[in-house]
C-alpha positions as CSV (number, residue, x, y, z in Angstrom):
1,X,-111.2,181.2,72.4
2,X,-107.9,179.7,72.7
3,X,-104.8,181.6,74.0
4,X,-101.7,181.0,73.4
5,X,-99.1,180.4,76.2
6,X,-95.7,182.6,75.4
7,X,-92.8,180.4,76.4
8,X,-91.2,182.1,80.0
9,X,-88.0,184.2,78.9
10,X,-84.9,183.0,80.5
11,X,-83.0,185.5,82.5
12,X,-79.5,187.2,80.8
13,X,-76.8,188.9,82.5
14,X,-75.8,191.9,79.9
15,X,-72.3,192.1,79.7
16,X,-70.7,195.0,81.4
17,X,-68.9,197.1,79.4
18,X,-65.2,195.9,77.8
19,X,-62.3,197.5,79.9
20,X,-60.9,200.1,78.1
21,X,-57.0,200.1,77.5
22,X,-56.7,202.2,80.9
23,X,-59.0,199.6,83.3
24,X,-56.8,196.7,81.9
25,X,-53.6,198.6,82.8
26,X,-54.7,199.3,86.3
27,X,-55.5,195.6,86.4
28,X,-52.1,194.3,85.2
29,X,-50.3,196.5,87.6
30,X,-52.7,195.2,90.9
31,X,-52.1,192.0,89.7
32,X,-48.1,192.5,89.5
33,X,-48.0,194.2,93.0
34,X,-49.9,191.4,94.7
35,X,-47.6,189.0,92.7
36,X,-44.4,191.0,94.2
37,X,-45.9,190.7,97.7
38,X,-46.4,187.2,97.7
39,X,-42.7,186.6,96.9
40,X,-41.5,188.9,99.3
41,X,-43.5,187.2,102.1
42,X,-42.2,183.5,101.0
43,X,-38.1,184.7,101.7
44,X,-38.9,185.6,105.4
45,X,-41.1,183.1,105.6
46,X,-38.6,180.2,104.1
47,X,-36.0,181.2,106.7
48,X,-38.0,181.1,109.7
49,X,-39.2,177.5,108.6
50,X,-35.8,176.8,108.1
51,X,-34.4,178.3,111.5
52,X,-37.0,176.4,113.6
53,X,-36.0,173.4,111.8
54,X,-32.6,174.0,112.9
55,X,-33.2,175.1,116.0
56,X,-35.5,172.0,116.4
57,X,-32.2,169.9,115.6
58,X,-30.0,171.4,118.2
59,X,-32.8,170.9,120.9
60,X,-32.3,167.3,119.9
61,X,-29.0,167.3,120.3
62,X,-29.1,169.4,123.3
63,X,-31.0,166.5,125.2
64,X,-28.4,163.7,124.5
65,X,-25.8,166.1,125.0
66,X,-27.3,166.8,128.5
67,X,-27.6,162.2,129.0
68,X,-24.6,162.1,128.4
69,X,-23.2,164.9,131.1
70,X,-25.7,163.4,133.8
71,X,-24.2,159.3,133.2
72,X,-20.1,161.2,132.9
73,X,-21.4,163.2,135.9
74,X,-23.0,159.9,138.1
75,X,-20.1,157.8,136.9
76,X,-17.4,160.3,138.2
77,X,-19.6,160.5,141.4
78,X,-19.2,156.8,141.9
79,X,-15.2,156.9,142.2
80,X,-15.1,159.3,145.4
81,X,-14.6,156.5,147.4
82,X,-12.0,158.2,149.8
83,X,-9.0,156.3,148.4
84,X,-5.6,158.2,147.4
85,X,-6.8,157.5,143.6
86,X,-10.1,158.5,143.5
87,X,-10.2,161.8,141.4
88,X,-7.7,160.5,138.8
89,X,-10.3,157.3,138.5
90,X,-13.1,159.7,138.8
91,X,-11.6,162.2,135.5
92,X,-11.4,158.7,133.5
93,X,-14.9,157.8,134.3
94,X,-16.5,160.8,133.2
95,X,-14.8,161.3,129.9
96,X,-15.9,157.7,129.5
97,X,-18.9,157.6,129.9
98,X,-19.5,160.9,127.9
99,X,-17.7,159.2,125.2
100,X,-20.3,156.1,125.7
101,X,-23.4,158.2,125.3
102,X,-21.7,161.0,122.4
103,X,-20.1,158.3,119.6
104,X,-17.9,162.1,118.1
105,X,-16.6,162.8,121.1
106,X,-12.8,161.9,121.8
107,X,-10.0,162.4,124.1
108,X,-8.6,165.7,122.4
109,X,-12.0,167.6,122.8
110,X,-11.4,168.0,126.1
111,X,-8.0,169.7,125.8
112,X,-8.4,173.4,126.4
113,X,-12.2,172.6,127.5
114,X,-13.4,175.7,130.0
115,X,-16.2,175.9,132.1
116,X,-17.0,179.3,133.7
117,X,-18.9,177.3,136.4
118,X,-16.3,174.7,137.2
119,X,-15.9,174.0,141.2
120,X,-12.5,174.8,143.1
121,X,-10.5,171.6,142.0
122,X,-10.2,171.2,138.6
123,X,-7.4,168.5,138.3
124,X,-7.3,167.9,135.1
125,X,-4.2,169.7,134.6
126,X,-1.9,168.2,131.9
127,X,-4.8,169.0,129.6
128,X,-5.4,172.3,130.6
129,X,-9.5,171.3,130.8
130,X,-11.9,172.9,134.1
131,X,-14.7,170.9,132.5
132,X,-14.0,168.6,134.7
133,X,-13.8,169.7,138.5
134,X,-14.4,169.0,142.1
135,X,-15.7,171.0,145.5
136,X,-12.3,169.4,146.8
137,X,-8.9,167.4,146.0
138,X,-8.8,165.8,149.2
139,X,-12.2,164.9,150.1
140,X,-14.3,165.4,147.4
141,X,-18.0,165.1,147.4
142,X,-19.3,166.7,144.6
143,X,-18.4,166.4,140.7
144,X,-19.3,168.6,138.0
145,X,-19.0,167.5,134.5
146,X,-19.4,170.3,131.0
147,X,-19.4,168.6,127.8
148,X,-17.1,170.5,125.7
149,X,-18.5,173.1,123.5
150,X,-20.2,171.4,119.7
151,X,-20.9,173.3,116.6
152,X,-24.5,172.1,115.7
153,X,-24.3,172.8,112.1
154,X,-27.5,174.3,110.3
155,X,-28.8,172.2,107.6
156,X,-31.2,174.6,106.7
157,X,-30.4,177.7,108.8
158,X,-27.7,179.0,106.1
159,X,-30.3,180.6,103.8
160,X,-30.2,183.1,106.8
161,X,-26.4,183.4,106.4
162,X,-26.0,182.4,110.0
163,X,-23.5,179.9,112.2
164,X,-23.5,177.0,113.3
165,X,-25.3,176.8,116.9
166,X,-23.5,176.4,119.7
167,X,-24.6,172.9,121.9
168,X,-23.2,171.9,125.6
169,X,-24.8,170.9,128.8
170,X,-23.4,170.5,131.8
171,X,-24.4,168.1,135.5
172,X,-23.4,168.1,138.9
173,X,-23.1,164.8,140.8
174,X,-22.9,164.7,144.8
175,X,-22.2,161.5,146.9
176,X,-23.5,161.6,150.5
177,X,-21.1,160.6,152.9
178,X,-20.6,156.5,153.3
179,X,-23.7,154.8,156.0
180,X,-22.6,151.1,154.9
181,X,-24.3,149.1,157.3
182,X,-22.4,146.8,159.8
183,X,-23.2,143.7,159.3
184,X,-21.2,142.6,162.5
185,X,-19.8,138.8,162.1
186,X,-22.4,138.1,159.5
187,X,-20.4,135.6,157.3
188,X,-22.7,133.3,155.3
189,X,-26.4,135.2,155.6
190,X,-29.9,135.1,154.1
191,X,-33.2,137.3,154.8
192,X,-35.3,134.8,154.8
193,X,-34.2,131.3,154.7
194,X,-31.6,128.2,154.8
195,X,-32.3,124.9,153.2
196,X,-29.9,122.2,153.5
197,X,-30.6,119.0,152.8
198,X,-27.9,115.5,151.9
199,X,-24.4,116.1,153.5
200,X,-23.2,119.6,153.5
201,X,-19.3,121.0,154.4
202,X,-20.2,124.3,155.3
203,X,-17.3,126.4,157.4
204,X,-17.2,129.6,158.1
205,X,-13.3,130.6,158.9
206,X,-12.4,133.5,160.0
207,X,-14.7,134.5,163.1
208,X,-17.8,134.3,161.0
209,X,-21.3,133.0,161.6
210,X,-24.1,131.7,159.4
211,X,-27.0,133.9,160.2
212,X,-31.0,133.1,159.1
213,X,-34.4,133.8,160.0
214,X,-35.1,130.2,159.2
215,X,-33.2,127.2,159.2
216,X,-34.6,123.9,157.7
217,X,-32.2,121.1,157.5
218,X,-31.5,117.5,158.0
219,X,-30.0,117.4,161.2
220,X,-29.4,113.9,161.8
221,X,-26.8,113.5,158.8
222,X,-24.0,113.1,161.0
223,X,-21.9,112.9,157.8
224,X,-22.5,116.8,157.4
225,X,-20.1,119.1,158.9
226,X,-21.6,122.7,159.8
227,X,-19.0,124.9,161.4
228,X,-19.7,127.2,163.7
229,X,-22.5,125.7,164.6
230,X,-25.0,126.7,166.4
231,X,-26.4,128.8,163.9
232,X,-28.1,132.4,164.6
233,X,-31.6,132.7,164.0
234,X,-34.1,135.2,164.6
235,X,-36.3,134.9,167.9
236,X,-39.8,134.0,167.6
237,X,-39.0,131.4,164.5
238,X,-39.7,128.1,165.5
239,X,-36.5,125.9,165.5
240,X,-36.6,122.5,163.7
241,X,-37.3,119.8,165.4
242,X,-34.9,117.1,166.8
243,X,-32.0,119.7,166.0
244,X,-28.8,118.8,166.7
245,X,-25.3,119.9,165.7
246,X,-23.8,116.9,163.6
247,X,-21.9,114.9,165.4
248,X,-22.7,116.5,168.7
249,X,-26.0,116.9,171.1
250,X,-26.0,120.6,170.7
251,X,-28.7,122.4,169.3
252,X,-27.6,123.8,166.6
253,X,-29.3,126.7,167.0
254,X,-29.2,130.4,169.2
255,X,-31.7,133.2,169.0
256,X,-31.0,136.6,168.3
257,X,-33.3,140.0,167.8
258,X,-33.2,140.5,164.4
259,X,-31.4,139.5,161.1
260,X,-28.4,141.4,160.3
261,X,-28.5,144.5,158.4
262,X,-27.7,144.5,154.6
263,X,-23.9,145.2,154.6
264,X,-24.5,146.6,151.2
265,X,-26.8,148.5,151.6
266,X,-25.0,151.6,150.1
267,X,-23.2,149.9,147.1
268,X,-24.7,152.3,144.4
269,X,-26.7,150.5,141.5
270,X,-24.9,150.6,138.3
271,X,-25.3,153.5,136.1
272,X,-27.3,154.1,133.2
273,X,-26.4,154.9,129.9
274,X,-24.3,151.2,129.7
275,X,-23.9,150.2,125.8
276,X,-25.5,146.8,124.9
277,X,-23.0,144.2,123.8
278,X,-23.2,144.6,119.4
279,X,-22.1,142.4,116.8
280,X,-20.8,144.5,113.7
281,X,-24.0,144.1,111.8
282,X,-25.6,145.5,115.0
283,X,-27.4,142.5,116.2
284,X,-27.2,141.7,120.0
285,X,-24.2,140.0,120.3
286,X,-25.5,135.6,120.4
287,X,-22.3,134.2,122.8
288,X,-22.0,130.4,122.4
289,X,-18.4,129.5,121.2
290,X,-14.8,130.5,122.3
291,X,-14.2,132.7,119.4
292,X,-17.5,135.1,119.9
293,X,-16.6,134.9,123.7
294,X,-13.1,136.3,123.1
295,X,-14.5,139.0,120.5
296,X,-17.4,140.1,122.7
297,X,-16.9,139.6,126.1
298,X,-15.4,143.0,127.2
299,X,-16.0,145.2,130.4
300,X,-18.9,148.1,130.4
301,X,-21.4,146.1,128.0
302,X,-24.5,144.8,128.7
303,X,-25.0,141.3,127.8
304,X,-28.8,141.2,126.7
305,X,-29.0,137.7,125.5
306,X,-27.7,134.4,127.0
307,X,-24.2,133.6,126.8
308,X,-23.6,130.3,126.8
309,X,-20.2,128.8,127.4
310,X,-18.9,125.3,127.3
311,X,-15.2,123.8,127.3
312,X,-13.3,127.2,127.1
313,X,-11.2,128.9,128.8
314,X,-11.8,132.5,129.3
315,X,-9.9,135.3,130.1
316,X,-11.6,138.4,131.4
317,X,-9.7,141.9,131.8
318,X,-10.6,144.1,134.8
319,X,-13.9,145.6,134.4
320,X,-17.3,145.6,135.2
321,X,-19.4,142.8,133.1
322,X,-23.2,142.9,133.1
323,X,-25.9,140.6,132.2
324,X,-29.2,141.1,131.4
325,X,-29.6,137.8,130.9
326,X,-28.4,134.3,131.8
327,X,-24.5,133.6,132.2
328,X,-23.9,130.0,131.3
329,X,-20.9,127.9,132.2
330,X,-22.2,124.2,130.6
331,X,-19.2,122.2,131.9
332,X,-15.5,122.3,131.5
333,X,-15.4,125.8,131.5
334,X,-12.1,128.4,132.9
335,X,-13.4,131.9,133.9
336,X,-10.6,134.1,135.2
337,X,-10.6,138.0,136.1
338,X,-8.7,140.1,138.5
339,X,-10.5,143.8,139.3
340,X,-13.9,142.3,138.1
341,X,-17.2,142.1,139.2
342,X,-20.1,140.7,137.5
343,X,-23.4,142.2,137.6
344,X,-26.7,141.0,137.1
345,X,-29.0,143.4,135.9
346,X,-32.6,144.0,134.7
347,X,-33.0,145.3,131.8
348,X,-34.0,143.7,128.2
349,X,-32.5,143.8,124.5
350,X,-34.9,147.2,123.5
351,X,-33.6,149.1,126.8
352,X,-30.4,148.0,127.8
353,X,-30.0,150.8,130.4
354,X,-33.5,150.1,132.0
355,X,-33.9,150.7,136.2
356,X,-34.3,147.8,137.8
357,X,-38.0,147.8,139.2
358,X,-39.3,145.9,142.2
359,X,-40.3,142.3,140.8
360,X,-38.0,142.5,137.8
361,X,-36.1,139.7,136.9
362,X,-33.8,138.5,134.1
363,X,-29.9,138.5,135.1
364,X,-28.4,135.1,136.4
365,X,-25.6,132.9,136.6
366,X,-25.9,129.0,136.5
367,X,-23.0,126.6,136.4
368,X,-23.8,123.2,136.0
369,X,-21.9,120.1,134.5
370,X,-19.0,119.2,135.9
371,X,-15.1,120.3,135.6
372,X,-15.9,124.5,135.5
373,X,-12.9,126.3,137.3
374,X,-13.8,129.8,138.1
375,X,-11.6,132.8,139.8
376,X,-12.7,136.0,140.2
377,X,-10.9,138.4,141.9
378,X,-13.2,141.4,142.7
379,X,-11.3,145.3,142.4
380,X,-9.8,146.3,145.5
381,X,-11.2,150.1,144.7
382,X,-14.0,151.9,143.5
383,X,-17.7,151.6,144.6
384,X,-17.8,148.1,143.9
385,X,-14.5,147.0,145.9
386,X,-14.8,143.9,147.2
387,X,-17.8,142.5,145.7
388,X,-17.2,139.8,143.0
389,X,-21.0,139.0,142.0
390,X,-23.8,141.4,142.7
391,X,-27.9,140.9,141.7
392,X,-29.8,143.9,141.4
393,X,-31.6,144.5,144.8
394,X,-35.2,144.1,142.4
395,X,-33.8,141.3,140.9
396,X,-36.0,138.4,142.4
397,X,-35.6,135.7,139.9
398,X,-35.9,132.4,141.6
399,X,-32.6,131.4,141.1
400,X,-29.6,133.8,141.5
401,X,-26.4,132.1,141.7
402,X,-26.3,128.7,141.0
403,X,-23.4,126.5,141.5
404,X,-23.3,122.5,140.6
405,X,-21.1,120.2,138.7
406,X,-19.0,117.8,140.1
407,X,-15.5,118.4,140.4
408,X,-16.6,122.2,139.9
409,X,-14.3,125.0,141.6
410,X,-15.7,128.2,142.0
411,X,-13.4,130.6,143.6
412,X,-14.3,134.3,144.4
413,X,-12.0,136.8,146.2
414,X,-14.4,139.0,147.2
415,X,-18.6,138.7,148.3
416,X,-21.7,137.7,146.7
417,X,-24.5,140.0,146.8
418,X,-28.0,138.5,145.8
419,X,-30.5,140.7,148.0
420,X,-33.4,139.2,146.1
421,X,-32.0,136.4,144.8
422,X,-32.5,132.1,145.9
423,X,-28.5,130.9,145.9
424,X,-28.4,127.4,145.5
425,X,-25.9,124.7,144.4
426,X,-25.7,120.5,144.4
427,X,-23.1,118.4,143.4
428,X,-19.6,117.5,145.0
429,X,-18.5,121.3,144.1
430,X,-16.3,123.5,146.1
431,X,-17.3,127.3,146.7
432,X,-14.9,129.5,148.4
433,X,-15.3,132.9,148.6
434,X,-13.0,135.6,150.5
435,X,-15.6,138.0,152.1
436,X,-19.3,137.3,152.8
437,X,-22.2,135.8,150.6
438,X,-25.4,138.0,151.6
439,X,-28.6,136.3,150.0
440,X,-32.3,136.0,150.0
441,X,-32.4,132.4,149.9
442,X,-29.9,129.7,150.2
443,X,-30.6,126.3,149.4
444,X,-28.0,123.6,149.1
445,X,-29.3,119.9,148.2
446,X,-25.8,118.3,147.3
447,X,-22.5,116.3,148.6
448,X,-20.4,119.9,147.7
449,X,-18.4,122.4,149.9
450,X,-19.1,125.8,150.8
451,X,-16.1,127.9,152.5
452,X,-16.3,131.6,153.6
453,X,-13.5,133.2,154.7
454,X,-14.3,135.8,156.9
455,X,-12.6,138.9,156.4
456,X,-14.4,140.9,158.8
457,X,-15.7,143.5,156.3
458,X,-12.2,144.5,154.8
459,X,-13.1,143.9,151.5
460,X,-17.0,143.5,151.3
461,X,-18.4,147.2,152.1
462,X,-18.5,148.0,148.9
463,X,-16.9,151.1,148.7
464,X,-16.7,154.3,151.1
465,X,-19.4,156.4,149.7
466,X,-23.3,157.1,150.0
467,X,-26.0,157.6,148.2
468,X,-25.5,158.8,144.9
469,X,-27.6,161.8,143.3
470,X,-27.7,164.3,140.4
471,X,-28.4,168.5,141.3
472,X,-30.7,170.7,140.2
């Protein structure tokens, strides 16, 4: 017998029961309360997104406010240099170099500007502003600088119905008191070596001495004139042989202990926060003809591409000029400035403001061709008095300065500093320089002239003050 199979039944929910008018009610209203709560929450919840946005913002802006009160601070700091001037400079600096880091700040916001910290001298008078002060009038050593009060506006922040949020910072500067090494009658000095080779006029006038821990030279030129001669050199380093004075039987030659210290040893480094050098479309500014020289060339910038000049003449005002790069004179070029000095710095075109580290390089000057004329007169005040050129300690490019060309003329009233730096020059040029050149290396391979005028320090230390240094 055959049975038949009966097909599996599939399983089926029943239905539950259709809400009545009163279960759909009760539903609606849940459904309306739950809606209500949700837009309750998303108010409180909008403006505390909208607060820590703001808030977010003015953190921002907190942080360049507070750059720019540590460079106004520093900058200021560098002035106190013990001259009768020193605090009006020291005001000017500061609200500079505020202005340089803040592009909305201006003169008049520091009119009425208050600072419930502010030290015991606050000199700024004539504009009734403490946000600028000192720990004394007479012989300061300490700056404090408060960025005027800013109204952060909030963006978002008035859903809330609130103000705009206050934003200021403040820094305090101190310079140590002035250790500037004595650098005794140092005139023309390296660290580590002089070259001289062909027929050299080297004179120190003045009471000054060429000083070296190594000499190498062609002695026997009689048609070189090396005065005073003998030269100072560190004990212990062998002296060439067959060494002579030119023209005489002396050696040229006497030993001493050790090389003399660096005179500028406590000439501060520049500070940071300098603007690169812009064209108006915001490019780094390209130098290579007299009318982008005249536009562009101005003090406080950093020059972070080559500028290359060539039959011009060239006035510059008194300032500070830095170069991050190569400073070109390609023949028949007139540089002129009184109160400047010219810095060579390491830094590149994406951070302009970079430290110098140990082993950087970049920054230089080389004049070659012939028929350059160059005065510069370095400033008589101010950390940097008396010093015409000066190379970053760290800036060990092989060649520093460089100056060639016949007929060339380069005139500096004041010293060159090149620490790390090979100074070398050919050619039938004439260098003069009022002060002292303090280098690394120098090597001279031409016909040309070299005069140092001794000035016994007057106007190479650089400044009175210390070491510079921000507090807290």
């Amino acid at each position: 017998m055959v049975h038949a199979v009966r097909p599996a039944l599939a399983h089926r929910r029943r239905p539950g029961p259709v809400p009545g008018p009163a279960e759909r009610a009760r539903r609606r209203r849940e459904l309306g309360i739950s809606l209500l709560m949700v837009m309750l929450l998303i108010v409180p919840l909008l403006i505390v997104t909208a607060l820590v946005t703001d808030i977010g913002f003015a953190k921002q802006r907190r942080r360049e406010v507070q750059s720019a009160a540590d460079a106004a601070a520093l900058a200021a700091a560098q002035e106190l240099d013990g001259t009768s001037t020193q605090v009006t400079r020291a005001v000017a600096a500061a609200k500079t170099w505020a202005a340089k880091n803040l592009d909305d700040l201006s003169a008049t916001d520091w009119v009425g500007c208050t600072d419930a910290g502010a030290l015991a001298a606050r000199p700024d008078t004539a504009n009734r502003n403490t946000c600028i002060s000192f720990d004394s009038t007479t012989t300061p050593s300490k700056v404090r600088v408060r960025i005027p009060d800013e109204d952060q506006p909030q963006f978002f922040g008035a859903l809330a119905r609130s103000g705009p949020l206050d934003v200021t910072a403040y820094a305090v500067a101190a310079r140590a008191p002035g250790a500037t090494a004595s650098a005794g009658d140092c005139g023309l000095c390296t660290r580590e070596k002089i070259q001289l080779a062909g027929n050299q006029n080297i004179q120190i006038i003045g009471g000054g001495t060429i000083h070296s821990r190594e000499v190498t030279a062609n002695w026997n030129t009689t048609s070189s004139t090396i005065s005073p001669c003998p030269i100072k050199m560190v004990v212990s380093t062998n002296n060439p042989p067959n060494a002579r004075c030119p023209g005489t039987n002396a050696s040229p030659i006497t030993t001493v202990a050790a090389p003399p210290p660096d005179p500028f040893a406590a000439v501060p480094n520049p500070p940071s926060g300098i603007q690169p050098c812009r064209t108006p479309q915001n490019q780094p500014c390209n130098i290579n003809n007299a009318t982008d020289a005249a536009s562009y060339i101005k003090p406080d910038r950093v020059f972070t591409q080559s500028v290359n000049l060539s039959n011009m003449t060239l006035n510059l005002a008194p300032g500070n000029y830095y170069f991050a790069e190569g400073l070109r004179l390609n023949g028949n070029v007139t540089l002129n400035g009184t109160g400047v000095t010219l810095f060579f710095v390491c830094a590149d075109s994406n951070q302009p403001s970079k430290p110098c580290n140990q082993g950087g390089n970049k920054g230089f000057i080389e004049a070659t061709n012939g028929g350059n004329k160059v005065t510069i007169t370095a400033p008589t005040t101010g950390p940097y008095a008396g010093l015409a050129i000066y190379f970053d300690r760290n800036n060990t490019q092989g060649t520093a300065p460089k100056f060639s060309g016949n007929g060339s003329t380069y005139t500096f009233v004041g010293s060159i500093y090149a620490y790390g730096g090979k100074f070398t020059g050919d050619g039938s040029r004439v260098v003069d320089v009022t002060g002292r050149i303090y280098a690394q290396y120098w090597e001279d391979n031409g016909g040309g002239t070299t005069y140092v005028r001794f000035d016994g320090g007057s106007t190479s230390t650089g400044g009175g003050g210390g070491a510079i240094s921000l507090e807290g």
